[in-house]
C-alpha positions as CSV (number, residue, x, y, z in Angstrom):
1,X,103.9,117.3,107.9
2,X,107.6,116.6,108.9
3,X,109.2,118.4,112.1
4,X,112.5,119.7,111.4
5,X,114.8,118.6,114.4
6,X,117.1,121.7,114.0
7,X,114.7,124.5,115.1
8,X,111.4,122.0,116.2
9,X,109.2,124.2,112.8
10,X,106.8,122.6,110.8
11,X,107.3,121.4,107.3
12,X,105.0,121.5,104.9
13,X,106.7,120.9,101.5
14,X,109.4,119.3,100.1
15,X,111.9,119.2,97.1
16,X,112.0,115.7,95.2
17,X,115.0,114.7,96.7
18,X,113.2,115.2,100.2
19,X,109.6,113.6,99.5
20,X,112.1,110.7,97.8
21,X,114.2,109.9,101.4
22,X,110.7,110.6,103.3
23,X,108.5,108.2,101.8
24,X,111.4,105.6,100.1
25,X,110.7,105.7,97.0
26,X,113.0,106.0,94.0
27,X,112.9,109.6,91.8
28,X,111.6,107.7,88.9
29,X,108.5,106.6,90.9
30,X,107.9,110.2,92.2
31,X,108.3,111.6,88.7
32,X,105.6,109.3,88.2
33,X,103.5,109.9,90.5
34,X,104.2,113.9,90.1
35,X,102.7,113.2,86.4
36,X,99.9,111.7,87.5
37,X,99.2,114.1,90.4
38,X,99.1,116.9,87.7
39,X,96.3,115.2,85.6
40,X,94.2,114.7,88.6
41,X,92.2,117.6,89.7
42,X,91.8,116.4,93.2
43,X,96.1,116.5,93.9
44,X,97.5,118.9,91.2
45,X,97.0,121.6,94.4
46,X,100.0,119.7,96.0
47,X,102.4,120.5,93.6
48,X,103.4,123.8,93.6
49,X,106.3,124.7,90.6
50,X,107.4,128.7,90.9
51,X,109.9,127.8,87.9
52,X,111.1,125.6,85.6
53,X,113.7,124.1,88.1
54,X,112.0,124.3,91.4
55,X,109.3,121.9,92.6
56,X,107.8,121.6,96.1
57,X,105.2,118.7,96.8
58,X,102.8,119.3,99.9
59,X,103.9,116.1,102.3
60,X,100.3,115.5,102.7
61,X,99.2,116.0,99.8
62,X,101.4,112.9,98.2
63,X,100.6,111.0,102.0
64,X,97.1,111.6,100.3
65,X,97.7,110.7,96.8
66,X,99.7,107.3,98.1
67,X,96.4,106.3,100.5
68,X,94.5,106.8,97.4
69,X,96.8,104.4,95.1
70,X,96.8,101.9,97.6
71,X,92.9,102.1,98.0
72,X,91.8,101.9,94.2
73,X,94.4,98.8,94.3
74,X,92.6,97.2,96.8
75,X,89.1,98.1,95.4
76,X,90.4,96.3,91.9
77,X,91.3,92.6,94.1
């Protein structure tokens, strides 16, 4: 979760733009990863899409979807 500095309240979501700047990755790489997240049953619960423009992904929830990239990479070496 990110802490918003203007009135010290908890984030829990993000747009792409957001998760982008928060976690450095480029918006081609998060579309990416949205895809993916969708397919998987365990982390399509972190997307949440109330229209066809809006997105919000759960800050966790992609934390957790990274942590699990970077530990079926490391169980492949």
């Amino acid at each position: 979760m990110a802490i918003n500095e203007e009135n010290n309240s908890v984030k829990k979501y993000g747009n792409k733009q957001e998760i982008c700047e928060f976690f450095g990755v480029s918006l081609g790489t998060l579309s990416n990863d949205l895809t993916k997240m969708r397919r998987d049953p365990n982390f399509k619960d972190c997307i949440l899409q109330p229209s066809h423009g809006r997105v919000y992904i759960s800050i966790i929830g992609y934390e957790r979807y990274l942590k699990f990239c970077s530990e079926s990479l490391k169980k492949r070496y």
